[in-house]
C-alpha positions in Angstrom: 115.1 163.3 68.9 114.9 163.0 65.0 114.3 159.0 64.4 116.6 160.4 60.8 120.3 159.2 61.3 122.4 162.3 61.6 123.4 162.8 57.9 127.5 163.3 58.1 127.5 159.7 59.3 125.2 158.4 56.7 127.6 160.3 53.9 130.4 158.2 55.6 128.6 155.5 55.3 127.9 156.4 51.6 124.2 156.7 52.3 121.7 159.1 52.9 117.7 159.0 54.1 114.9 160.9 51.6 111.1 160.5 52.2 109.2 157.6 49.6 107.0 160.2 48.7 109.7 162.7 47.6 110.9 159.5 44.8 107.4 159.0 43.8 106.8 162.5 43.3 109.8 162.5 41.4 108.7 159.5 39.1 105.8 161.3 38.5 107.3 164.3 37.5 108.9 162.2 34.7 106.1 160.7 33.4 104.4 163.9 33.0 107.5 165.5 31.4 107.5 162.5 28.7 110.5 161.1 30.7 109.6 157.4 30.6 113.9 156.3 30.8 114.0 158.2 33.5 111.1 157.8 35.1 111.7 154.0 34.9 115.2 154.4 36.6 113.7 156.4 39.3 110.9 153.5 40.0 114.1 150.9 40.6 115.1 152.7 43.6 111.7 152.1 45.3 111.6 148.8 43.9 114.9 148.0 45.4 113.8 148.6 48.6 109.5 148.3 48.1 109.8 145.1 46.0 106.1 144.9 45.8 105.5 149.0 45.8 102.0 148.8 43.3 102.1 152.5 43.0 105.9 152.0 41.3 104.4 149.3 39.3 101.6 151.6 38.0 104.0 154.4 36.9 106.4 150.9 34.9 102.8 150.1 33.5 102.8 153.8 31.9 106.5 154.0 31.6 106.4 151.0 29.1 103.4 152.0 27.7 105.4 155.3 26.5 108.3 153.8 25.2 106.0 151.2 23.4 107.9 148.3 25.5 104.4 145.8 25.5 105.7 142.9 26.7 107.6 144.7 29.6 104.3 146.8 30.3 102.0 143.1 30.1 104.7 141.4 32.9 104.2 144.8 34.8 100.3 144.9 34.3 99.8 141.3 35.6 101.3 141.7 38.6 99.7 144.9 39.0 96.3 143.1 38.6 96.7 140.4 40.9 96.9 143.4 44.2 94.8 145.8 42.1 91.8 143.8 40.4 89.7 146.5 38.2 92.7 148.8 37.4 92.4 150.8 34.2 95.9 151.3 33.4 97.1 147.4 33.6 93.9 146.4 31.9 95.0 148.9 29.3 98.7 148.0 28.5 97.4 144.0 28.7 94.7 144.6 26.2 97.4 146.5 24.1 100.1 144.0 24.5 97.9 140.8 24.0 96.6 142.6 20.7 99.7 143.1 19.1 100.7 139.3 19.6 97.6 139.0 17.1 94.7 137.4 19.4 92.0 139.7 19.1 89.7 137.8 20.3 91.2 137.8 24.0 92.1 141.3 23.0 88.4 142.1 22.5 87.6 140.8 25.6 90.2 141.9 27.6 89.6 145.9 25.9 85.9 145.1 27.2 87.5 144.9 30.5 89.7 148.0 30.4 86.6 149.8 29.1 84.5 148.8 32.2 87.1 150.1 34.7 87.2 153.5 33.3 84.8 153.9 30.3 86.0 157.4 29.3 90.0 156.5 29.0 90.4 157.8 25.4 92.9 155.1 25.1 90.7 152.1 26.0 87.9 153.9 24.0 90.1 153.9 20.7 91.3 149.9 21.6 87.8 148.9 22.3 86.4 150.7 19.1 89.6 149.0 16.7 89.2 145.6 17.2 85.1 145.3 17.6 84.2 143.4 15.0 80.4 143.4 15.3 78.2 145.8 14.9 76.0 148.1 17.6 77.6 150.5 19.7 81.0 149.3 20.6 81.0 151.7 23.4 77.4 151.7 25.1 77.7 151.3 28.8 76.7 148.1 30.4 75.9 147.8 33.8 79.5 147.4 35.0 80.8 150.8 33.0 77.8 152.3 34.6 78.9 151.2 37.8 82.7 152.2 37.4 81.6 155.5 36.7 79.8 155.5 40.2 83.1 154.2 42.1 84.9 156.8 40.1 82.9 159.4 41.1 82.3 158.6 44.7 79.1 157.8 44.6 79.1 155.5 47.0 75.3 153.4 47.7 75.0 153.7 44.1 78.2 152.2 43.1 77.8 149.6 45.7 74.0 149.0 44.9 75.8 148.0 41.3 79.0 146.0 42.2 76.2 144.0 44.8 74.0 143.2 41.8 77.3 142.1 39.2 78.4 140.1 42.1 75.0 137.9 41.9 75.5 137.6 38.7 79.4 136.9 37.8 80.4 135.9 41.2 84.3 134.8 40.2 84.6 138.8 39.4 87.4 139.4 41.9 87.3 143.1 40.8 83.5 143.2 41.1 84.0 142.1 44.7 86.9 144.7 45.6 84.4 147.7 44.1 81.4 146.3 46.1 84.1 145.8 49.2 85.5 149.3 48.5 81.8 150.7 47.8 80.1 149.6 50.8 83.0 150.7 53.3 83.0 154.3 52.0 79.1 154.3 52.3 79.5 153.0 56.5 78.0 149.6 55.8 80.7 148.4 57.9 79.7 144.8 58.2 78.9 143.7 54.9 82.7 145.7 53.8 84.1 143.8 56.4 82.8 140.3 55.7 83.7 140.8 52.0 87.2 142.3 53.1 87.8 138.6 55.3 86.4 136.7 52.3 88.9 138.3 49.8 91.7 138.2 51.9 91.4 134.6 52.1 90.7 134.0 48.5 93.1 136.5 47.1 95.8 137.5 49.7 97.3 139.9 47.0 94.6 142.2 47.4 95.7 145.3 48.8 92.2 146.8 49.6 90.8 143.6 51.2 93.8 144.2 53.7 93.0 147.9 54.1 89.4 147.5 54.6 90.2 144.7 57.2 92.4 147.0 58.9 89.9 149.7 59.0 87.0 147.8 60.2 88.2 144.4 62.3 89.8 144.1 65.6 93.5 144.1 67.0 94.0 140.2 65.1 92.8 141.8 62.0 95.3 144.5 62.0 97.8 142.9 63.1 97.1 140.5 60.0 97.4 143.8 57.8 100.4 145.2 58.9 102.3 143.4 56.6 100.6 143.9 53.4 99.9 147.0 53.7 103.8 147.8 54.4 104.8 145.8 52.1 102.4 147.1 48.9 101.3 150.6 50.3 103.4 151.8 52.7 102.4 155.8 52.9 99.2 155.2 51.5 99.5 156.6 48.4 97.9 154.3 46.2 94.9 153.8 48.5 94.6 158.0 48.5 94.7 157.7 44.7 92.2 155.0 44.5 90.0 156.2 46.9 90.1 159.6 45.6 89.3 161.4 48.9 91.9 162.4 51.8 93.8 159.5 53.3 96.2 159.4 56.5 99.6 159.1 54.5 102.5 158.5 57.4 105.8 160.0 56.2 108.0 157.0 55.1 112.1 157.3 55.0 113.4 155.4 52.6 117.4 155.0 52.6 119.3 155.3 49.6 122.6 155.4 48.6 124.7 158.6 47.9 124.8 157.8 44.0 120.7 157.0 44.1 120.6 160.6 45.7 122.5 161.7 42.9 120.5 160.3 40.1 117.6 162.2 42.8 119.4 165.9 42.2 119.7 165.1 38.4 115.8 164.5 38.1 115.7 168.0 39.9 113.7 166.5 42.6 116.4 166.3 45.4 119.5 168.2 46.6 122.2 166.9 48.7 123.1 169.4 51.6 126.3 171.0 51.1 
């Protein structure tokens, strides 16, 4: 028996059931079609309902970023950062909005930041190079661009072999620790993921992928101490299959919405309501 309520009594109750992934795809769609209004509008529906949804606030991050909102993509971005520790995007639109309030110092810094998460982002290349005042290379790799590029391209012992090494060094790097955690998983050193997964879940309990790994590797307490973080933040896995960027179990996740949210669905060409 379908677990789906039958879908005449969910018109009469003026609702109806889609799958998450079928609005995110639909978000997406936007944003690629240079649709950030309605992309945006698309995102409250899962917000409504996934609160704390961080692939929804990704696509606000770019959504604001397109309509050149940089406040609204800095409140977005923070957030974003607090579950999501090295990501490019958020690093991008804070470096942007901080900049245009004038402080390029912390701009500077912050750019520097964006850069080492994904050194090859035209954007972040262009923000680091405008307000560098010194001279050099503004965009020579350091150890920590070298290493995103290893996490970025899955090459796992290197990448951790790097994050272990910045940790020494800069140990209140949270994203440092979530690379090295993420890093070291992926490569099977299962104990040292684990004991950095248990440390970051305690330090930062925001941390999406602390929560993940600790699912993945600990026992029944652990996972049971996952569950709802992971359903709250992630849950059909989506933005852990886009981080990761290799194949990730994503379980089919109804999400109910109302017969006019289905509406604004059809509009977006991403849904159509059974005759």
């Amino acid at each position: 028996m379908s677990s789906i309520p039958d879908l005449d009594a969910q018109r009469a109750l003026g609702e109806t059931v889609v799958e998450l992934a079928m609005v995110s795809r639909a978000t997406e769609a936007q944003l690629a079609a240079d649709q950030p209004e309605a992309a945006a509008a698309l995102a409250r529906v899962v917000l409504m309902r996934f609160p704390r949804h961080l692939a929804t606030y990704e696509r606000l991050v770019r959504a604001a970023w397109s309509l050149k909102r940089w406040q609204e993509g800095e409140d977005w971005a923070r957030r974003l950062l607090q579950a999501d520790p090295g990501n490019a995007v958020a690093w991008r639109s804070l470096a942007y909005a901080v900049e245009q309030k004038g402080m390029l110092s912390a701009a500077r810094s912050i750019w520097r930041r964006a850069f080492q998460s994904h050194p090859y982002d035209p954007e972040i290349r262009s923000g680091l190079t405008r307000t560098h005042l010194e001279g050099g290379d503004r965009l020579r790799l350091d150890s920590a661009a070298l290493a995103g590029i290893y996490l970025r391209a899955g090459r796992w012992g290197h990448a951790a072999g790097a994050y272990r090494r910045l940790v020494k060094a800069e140990p209140k790097r949270l994203d440092f620790q979530v690379n090295w955690m993420v890093a070291a998983w992926q490569q099977g050193v299962r104990q040292e993921a684990y004991q950095l997964a248990r440390h970051l879940t305690g330090r930062s309990p925001h941390t999406l992928l602390a929560w993940v790994v600790l699912a993945a590797l600990g026992d029944v307490d652990d996972r049971a101490l996952a569950r709802n973080p992971i359903q709250t933040m992630d849950p059909d896995g989506e933005f852990v299959q886009t981080w990761l960027r290799v194949p990730w179990d994503r379980p089919s996740t109804p999400l109910r919405i109302t017969i006019g949210e289905a509406a604004l669905l059809a509009e977006n060409n991403a849904f159509a309501v059974d005759s």
